[in-house]
C-alpha positions in Angstrom: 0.0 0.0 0.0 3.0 2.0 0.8 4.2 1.8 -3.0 1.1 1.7 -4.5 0.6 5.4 -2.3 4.0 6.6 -3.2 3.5 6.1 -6.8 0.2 8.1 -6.4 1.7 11.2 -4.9 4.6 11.4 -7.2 2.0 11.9 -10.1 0.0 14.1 -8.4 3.1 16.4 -7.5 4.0 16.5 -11.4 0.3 17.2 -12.5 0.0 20.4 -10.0 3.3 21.7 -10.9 2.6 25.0 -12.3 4.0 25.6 -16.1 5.2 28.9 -15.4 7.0 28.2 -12.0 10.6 28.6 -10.9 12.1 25.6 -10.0 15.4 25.7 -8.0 17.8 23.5 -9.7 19.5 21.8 -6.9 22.9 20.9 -6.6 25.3 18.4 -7.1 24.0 15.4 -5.2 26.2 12.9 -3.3 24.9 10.2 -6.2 25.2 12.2 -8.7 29.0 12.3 -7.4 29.3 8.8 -6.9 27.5 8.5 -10.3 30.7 9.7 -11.7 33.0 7.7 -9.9 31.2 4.4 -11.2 31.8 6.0 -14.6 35.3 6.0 -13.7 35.6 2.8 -12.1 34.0 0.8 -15.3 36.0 3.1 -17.1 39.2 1.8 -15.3 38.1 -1.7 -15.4 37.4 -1.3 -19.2 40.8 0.1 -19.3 42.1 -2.7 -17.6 40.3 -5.6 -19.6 42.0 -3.3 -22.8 45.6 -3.4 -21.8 45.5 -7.0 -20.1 46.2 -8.5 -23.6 48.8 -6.0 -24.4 50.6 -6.6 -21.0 49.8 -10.2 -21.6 51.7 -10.2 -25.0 54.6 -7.9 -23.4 55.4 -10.7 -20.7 55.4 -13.1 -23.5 57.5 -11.2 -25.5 59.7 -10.3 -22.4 59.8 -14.2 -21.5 61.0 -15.0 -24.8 63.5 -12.6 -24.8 64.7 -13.4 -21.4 64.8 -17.2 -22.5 66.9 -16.4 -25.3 69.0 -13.8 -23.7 69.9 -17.1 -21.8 70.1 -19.6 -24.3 72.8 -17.2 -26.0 74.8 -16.5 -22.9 74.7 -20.8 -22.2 75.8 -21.0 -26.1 78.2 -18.7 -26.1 79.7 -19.9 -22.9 79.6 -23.4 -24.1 81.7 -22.6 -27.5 83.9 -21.0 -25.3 84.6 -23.6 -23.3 85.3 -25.6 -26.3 87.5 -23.1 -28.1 89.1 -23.3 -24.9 89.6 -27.1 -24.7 90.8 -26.9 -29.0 93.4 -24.5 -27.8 94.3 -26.6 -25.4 94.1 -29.9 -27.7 95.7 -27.9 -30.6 98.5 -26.8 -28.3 99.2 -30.2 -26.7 99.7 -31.6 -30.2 102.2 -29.5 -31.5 103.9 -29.8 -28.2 103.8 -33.7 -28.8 105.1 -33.0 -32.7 107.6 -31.2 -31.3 108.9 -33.5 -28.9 108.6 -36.1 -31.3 111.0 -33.8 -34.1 113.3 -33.1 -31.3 113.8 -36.5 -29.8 114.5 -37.6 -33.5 116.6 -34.9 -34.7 118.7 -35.1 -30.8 118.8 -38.8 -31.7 119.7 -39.0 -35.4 122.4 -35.9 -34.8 126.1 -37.2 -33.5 125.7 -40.3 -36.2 124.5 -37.5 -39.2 127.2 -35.2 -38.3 130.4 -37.7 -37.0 129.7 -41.0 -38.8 128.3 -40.3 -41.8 130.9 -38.3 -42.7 134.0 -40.4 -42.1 136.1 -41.5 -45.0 139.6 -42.8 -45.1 141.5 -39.7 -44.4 140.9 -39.8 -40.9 142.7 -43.3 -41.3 145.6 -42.0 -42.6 146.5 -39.8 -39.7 148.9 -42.0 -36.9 148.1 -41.0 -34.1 144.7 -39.1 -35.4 144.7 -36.0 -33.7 142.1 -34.3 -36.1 139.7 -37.1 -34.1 139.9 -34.6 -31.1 138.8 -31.9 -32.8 135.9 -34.1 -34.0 134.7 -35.9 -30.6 135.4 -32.1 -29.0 132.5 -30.8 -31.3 130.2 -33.9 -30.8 130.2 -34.3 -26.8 129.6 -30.1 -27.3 126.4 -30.5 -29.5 125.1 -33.9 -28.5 125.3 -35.3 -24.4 124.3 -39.1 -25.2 127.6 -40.1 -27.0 130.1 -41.6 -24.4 133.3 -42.4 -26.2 133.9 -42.7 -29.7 136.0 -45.6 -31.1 138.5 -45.5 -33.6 140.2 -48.9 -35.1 142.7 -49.0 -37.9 143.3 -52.3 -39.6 147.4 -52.4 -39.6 147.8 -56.1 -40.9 146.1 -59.7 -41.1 145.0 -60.0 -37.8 146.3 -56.7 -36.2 145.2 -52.7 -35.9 144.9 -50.1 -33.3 142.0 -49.1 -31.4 141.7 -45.2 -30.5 138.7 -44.4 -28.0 138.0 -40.7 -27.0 136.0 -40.4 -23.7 134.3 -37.7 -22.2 136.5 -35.8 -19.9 133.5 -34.7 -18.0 131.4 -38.1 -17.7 134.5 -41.3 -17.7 132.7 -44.4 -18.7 132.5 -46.8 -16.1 134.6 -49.3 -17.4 137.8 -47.0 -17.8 138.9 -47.2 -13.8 142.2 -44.3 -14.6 142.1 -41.6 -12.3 140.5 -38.3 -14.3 142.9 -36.0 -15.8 143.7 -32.2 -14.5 143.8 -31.7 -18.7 141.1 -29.0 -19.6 140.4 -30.6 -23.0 137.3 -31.9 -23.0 138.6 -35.3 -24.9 140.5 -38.2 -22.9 142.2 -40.4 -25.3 142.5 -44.0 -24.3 145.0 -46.5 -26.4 143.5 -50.1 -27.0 141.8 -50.1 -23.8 141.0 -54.2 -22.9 137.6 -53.5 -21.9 136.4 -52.8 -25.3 138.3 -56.0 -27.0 135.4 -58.0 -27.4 133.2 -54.9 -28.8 135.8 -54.1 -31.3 135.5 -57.5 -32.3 131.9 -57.8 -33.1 132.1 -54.7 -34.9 135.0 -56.7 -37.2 133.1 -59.4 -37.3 129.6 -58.1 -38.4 131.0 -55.6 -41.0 130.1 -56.1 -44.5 131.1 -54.1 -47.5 127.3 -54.4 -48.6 125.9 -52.6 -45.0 129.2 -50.3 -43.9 126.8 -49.0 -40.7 126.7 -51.6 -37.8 124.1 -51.2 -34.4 124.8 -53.1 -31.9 123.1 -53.5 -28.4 125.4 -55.5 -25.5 127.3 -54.8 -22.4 129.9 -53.4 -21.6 131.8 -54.2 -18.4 128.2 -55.0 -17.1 126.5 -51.5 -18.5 124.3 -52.3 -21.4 125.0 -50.1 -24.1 124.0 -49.0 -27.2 126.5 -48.9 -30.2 126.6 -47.6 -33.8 129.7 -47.6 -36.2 130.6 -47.1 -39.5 133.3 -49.4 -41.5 135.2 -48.0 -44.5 136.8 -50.7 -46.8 139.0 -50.9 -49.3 137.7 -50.1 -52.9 140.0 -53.2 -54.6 138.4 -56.7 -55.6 139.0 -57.7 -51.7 137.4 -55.4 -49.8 138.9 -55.3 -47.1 138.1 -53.6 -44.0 140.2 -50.8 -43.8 138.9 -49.5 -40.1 135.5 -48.3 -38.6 134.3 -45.4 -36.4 132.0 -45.6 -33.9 130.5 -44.3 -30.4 128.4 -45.3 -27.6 125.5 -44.5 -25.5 125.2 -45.0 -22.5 121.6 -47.0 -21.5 121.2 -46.6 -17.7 122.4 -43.1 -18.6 119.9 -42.2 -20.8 117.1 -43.5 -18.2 118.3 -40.9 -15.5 119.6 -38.0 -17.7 118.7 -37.7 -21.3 115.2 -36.8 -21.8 115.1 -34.0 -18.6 117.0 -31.1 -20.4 115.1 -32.2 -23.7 112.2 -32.1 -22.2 112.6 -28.9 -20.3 113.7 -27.2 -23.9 110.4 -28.2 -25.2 107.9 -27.4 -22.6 109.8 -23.8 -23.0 109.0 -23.6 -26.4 105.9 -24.8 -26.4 104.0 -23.2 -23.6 105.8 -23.4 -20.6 104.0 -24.5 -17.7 101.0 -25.2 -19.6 102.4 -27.9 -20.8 103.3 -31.9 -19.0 105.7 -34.0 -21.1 106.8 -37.2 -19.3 109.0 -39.9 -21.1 108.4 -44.0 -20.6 110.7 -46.8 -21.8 109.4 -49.6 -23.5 108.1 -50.9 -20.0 106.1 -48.2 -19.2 108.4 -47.4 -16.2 109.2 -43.0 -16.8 112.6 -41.7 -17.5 112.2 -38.1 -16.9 112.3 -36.5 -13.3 108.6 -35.2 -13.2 106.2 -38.2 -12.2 103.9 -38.7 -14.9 100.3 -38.0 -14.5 98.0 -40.2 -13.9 96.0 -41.5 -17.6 93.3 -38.8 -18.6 90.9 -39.0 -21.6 92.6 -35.7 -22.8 96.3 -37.0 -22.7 97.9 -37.5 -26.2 101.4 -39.7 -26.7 103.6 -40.9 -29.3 106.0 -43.9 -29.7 109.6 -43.8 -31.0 112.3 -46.3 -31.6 115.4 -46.2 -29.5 117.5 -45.8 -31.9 120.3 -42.9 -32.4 120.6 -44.0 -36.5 118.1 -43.0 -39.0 115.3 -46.0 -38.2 114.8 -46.4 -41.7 118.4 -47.2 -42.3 118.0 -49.6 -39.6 115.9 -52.4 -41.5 119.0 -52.9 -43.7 121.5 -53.5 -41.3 122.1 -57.2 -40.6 123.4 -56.5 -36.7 120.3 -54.8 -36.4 118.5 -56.3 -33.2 115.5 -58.6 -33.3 113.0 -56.2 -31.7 113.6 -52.6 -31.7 112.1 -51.1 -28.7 109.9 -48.5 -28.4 109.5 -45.6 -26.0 106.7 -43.3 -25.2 106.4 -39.3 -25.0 102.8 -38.4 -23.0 101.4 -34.9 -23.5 99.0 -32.9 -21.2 97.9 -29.9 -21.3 97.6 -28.1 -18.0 95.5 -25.5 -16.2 96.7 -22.2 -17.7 96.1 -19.6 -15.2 95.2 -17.5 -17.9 92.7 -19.3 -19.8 91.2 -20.4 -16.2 90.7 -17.1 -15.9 88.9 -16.6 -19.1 86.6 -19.2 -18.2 86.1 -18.4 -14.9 84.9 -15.2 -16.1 82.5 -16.5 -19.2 81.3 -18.6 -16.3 80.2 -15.8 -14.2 78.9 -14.0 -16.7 76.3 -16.7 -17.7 75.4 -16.9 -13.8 75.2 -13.2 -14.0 72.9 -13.8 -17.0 71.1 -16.4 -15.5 70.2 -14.4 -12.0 69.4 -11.4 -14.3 67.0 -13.5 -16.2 65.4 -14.9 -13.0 65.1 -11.3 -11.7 63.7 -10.3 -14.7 61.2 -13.3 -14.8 60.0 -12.2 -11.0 59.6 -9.2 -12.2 57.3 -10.3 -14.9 55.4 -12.5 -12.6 55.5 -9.7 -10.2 54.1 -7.2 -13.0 51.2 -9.7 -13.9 50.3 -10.0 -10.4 49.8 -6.7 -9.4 48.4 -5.6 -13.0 45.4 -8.5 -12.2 45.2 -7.2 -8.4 45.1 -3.6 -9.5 42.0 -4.7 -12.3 40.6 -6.9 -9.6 40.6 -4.0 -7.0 39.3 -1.6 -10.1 36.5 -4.0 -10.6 35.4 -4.4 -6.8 35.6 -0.5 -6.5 33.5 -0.7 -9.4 31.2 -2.7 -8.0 31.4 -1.0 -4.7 30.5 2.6 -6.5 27.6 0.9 -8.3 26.3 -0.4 -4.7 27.1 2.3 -2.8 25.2 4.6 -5.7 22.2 2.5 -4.7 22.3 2.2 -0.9 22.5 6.4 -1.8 20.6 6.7 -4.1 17.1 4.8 -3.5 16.4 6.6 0.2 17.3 9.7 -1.4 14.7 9.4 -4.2 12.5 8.1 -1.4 13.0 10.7 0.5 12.9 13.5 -2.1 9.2 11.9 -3.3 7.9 11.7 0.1 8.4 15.3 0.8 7.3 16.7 -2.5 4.4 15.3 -1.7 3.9 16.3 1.5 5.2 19.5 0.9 2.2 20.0 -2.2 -0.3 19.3 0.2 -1.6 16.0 -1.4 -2.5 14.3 1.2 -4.3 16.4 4.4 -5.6 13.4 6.4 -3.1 13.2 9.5 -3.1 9.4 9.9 -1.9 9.5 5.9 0.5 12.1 6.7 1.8 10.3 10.0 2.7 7.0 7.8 4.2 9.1 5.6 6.5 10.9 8.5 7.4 7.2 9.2 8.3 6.4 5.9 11.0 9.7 5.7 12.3 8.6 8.9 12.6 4.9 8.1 14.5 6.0 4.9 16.4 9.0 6.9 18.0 6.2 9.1 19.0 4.0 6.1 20.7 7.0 4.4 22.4 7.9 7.8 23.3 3.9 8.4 24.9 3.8 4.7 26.9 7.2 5.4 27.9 6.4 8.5 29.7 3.1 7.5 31.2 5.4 4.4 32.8 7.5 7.2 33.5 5.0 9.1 35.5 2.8 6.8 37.3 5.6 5.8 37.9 7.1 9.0 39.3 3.3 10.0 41.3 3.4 6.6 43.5 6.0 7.0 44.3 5.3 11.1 43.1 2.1 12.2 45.1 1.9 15.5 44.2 5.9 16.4 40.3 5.9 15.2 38.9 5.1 18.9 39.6 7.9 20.3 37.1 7.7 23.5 37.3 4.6 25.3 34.8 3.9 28.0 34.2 0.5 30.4 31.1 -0.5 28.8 29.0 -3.9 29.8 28.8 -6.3 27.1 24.2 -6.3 27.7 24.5 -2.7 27.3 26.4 -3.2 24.1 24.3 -6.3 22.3 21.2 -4.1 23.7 22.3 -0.5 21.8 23.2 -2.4 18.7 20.2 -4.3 18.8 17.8 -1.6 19.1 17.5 0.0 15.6 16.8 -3.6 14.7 13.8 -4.8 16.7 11.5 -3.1 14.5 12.7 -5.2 11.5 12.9 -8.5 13.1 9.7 -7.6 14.6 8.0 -7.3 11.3 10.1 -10.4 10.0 8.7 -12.4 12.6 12.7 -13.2 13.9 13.2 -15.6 16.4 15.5 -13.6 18.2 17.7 -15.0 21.5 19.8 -12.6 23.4 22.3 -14.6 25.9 24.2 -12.1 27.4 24.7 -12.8 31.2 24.8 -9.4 33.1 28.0 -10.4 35.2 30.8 -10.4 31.9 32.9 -8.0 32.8 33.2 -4.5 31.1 35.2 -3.9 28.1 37.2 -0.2 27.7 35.8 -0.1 23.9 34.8 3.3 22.0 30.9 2.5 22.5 30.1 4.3 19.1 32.2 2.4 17.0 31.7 -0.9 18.7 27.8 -0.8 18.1 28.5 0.0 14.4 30.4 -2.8 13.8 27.8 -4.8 16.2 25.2 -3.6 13.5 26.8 -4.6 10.3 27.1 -8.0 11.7 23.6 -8.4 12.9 22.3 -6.5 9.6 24.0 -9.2 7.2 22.3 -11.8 9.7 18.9 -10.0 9.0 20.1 -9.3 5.0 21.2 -13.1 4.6 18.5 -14.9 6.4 16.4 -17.4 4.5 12.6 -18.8 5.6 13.7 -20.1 9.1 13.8 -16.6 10.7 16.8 -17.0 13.2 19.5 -14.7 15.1 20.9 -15.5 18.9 23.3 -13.3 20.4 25.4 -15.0 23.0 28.3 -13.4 25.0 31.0 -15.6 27.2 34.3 -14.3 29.2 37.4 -15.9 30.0 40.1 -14.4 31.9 41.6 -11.9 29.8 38.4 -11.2 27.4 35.1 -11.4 26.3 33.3 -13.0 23.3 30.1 -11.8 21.8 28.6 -14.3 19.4 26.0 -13.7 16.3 24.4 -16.7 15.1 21.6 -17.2 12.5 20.7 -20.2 10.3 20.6 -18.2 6.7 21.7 -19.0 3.6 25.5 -19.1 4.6 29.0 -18.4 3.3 30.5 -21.0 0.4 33.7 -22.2 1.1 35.7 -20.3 -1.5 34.4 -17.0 -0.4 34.9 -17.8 3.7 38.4 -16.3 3.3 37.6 -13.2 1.4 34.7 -11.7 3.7 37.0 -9.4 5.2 38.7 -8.1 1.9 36.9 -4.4 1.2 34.3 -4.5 -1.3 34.4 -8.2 -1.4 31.1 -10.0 -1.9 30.0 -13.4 -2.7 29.1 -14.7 -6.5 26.1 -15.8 -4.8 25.2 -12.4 -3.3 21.6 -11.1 -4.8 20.8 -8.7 -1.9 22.3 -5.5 -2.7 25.4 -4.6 -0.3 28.5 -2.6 -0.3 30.8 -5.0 0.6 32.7 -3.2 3.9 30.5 -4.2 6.5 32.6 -7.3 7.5 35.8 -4.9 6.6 34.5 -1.8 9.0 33.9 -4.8 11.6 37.1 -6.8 11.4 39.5 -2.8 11.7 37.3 -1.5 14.9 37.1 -4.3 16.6 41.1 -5.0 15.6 41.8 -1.4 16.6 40.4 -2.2 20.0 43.1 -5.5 20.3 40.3 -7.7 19.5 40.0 -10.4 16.9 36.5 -11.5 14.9 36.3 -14.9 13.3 33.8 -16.4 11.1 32.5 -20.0 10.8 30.0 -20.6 8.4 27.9 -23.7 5.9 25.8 -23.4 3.2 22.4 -23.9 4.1 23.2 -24.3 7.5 24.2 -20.5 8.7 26.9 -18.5 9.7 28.4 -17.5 13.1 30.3 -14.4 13.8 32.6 -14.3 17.1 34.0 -10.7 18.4 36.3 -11.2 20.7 37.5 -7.8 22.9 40.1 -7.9 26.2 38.6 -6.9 29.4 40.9 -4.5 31.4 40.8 -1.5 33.1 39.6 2.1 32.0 42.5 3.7 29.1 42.8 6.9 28.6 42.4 8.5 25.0 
């Protein structure tokens, strides 16, 4: 009847309204304000849902970058690693190249430059001092040859046997006492112990092979001998005499190969380099201790031999099995190239944590793009409800009194109603505004918005809040049940603030209730504070909206009573300004229970 009455006066106000009269235009209105602000809001969240896409394309595009940002800095430290190991493999093999040409030129030398050339005019000379001369320059150039041996063929059965030691390093079969003489040549006259190795030289000679190798003893020493015969050019051919020198073996296990060695490594990279030497045994000959075996190790075989090996196959005192030593080549750490790749690996970590960072930044930027359209889209929504709350009393309120104020209705039980209705609608505007202030009185200062504490009794409290209510749940026909013993002690709460936040809970109990017309209010104290407990049995909270009812302009998706969305909030910040906590346990289609919690104490000052 209300409506029906409402909708009665509103056409009788526009029918009387003169043609001719002036009416004030009035001013800005709050919802005319807030009409605005929705346009902004959708404006923002239209906005939004417009440059999500873009955004979403520029994290994509960001990703991919990122991604191959690292996928470069991996390659490119990858191929440096490996231009780092070629080097490294490049440089070990000409290191083992050059070993290998210098063992066989060091080798090959004292017979290319001493045997090869003698000829028959060295025979001639008696005693053969231009040998001196000879085995002077040899022991300079080359440090393997011993002694050399020089034996003249002086009749059937006879000839003279020469031998020029090192003055430096006697063999060990020559037992004289060394010489004060600072010529490096000792000359030694048909010495006994080399008899039998003058003989086999004899005896092994042919005029079709003039070079002879020999491998045998000497005195117990095993040594190594190569000679060359000359014979005569007449139908006979008879030897006319041979040259020859030794090597020492056991000295060339402890001595040769160090200095040679050393030379290399010098030239080919100094200490970047490991060179080790191993008899045909495996046992090593240089001083360094050979590595252990690596994958990366490279190694080369070559004959013992100090004659061209080639030569060697055509020589009938040539042993039975040549051996065969080793040369291993590593390549070590150089400090320099650890560096470099010490350094192209930091840089790909640096990469790496840049791309990360950049990646949570991304994530970061999505996040708080989608809260910030989320937030747009509840403020949105919270304009639009807000508008409403607003605007319908308002309107209400503006019709009632142009009514009343046109004289329509004259019957004072008509205009009493009426009265009601403006003050029914007067309180809903003031409840609405209120809660705006309130939330954003609580927004700015939460922890200094109750500003005038009081001791108040928790039945005073549930009673004040309650009492704008009755009328409602009166006409609702509520079961309502108010458990509030009278002996909880006070709380020191700012009264005000604690009955609005009282209200909004028991007004989304009232908003939210179904057919079975149920609310209890029940308080309980323990030592150090007092609970006050709102109960209905409405339509309830779903479980994926139970931990969002305190998030501002929040509501459910399936709300249909029109709402703002900060009661809850306004609650939750006064009653957590006071030290309090609120909780909320609800079911669907079972009801919802709200507990305010507040600690008792003594009176505080402001």
């Amino acid at each position: 009847m209300i409506e029906t009455g409402s909708t009665s006066a509103k056409a009788t106000v526009d029918r009387s309204t003169p043609a001719d009269a002036t009416v004030d235009k009035p001013g800005p209105t709050v919802f005319q304000w807030i009409r605005r602000h929705v346009t902004f809001g959708r404006k923002r969240v239209t906005d939004s849902a417009v440059r999500l896409p873009t955004l979403m394309a520029f994290v994509v595009a960001m990703f991919v970058a990122t991604m191959a940002l690292v996928w470069f800095g991996y390659v490119a430290t990858r191929e440096w690693r490996s231009g780092t190991t070629l080097l490294l493999e490049r440089r070990a093999n000409e290191a083992l190249a050059l070993v290998r040409a210098a063992v066989s030129a060091d080798m090959k030398g004292a017979w290319i430059t001493t045997l090869v050339p003698f000829n028959t005019t060295m025979l001639d000379e008696d005693p053969p001092y231009n040998m001196f001369q000879v085995a002077a320059r040899t022991f300079a150039r080359f440090p393997y040859p011993e002694s050399f041996v020089l034996w003249k063929n002086t009749g059937p059965d006879a000839g003279n046997t020469y031998v020029f030691n090192r003055a430096d390093r006697p063999p060990p079969w020559d037992m004289r006492p060394s010489s004060d003489d600072p010529f490096p040549v000792v000359l030694v006259r048909d010495p006994a112990a080399l008899a039998g190795l003058v003989a086999d030289i004899r005896k092994q000679a042919t005029a079709a092979s003039p070079f002879i190798m020999l491998e045998r003893p000497i005195e117990g020493t095993p040594y190594q001998i190569v000679a060359h015969a000359l014979f005569a050019s007449g139908p006979s051919h008879a030897l006319l005499g041979f040259m020859a020198f030794t090597v020492n073996e056991q000295w060339l296990h402890t001595e040769y190969f160090d200095p040679l060695v050393e030379q290399v490594e010098k030239i080919g990279g100094g200490q970047s380099l490991s060179i080790t030497v191993s008899d045909d045994e495996g046992r090593a000959v240089t001083k360094a201790a050979p590595v252990e075996p690596h994958t990366g190790d490279l190694h080369t075989r070559f004959p013992l031999l100090f004659i061209d090996p080639v030569l060697v196959r055509s020589i009938p005192s040539r042993p039975t099995r040549v051996r065969e030593w080793t040369v291993h080549v590593r390549s070590l750490p150089d400090q320099t190239l650890l560096a470099t790749l010490h350094g192209a690996r930091r840089m790909f970590i640096l990469i790496s944590i840049a791309a990360g960072a950049s990646l949570l930044a991304l994530v970061l930027t999505v996040r708080a793009d989608r809260a910030s359209a989320a937030l747009a889209s509840m403020k949105s929504d919270f304009v639009a409800a807000v508008t409403h709350e607003l605007k319908t009393p308002v309107a209400f309120i503006r019709l009632v009194g142009d009514t009343l104020a046109n004289g329509r209705y004259t019957s004072p039980k008509t205009v009493q109603e009426y009265a009601g209705l403006l003050s029914v609608e007067a309180s809903r505007l003031s409840g609405s505004i209120d809660n705006l202030l309130t939330y954003a009185r609580y927004s700015s200062s939460p922890a200094a918005s109750a500003t005038e504490l009081a001791d108040v009794e928790p039945t005073d409290l549930v009673e004040d809040a309650l009492q704008g209510f009755r009328p409602v749940l009166a006409n609702l026909e509520f079961d309502l049940v108010v458990d509030v013993p009278s002996d909880l002690p006070p709380m020191c709460v700012d009264r005000p603030a604690m009955i609005q936040a009282l209200e909004n809970i028991v007004d989304n109990a009232i908003k939210y209730s179904t057919s079975e017309k149920y609310l209890a209010v029940t308080g309980t104290a323990t030592a150090r504070s007092v609970t006050l407990t709102v109960r209905d049995r409405g339509a309830g909270i779903a479980h994926t909206d139970l931990s969002h009812v305190f998030e501002r302009f929040y509501r459910g998706g399936n709300v249909t009573v029109s709402g703002s969305g900060l009661g809850l909030p306004i609650a939750k910040r006064i009653v957590e300004s006071h030290g309090g906590w609120i909780a909320v346990r609800s079911s669907v289609g079972l009801g919802t229970e709200v507990d305010v919690t507040l600690p008792i104490g003594r009176r505080r000052s402001a």
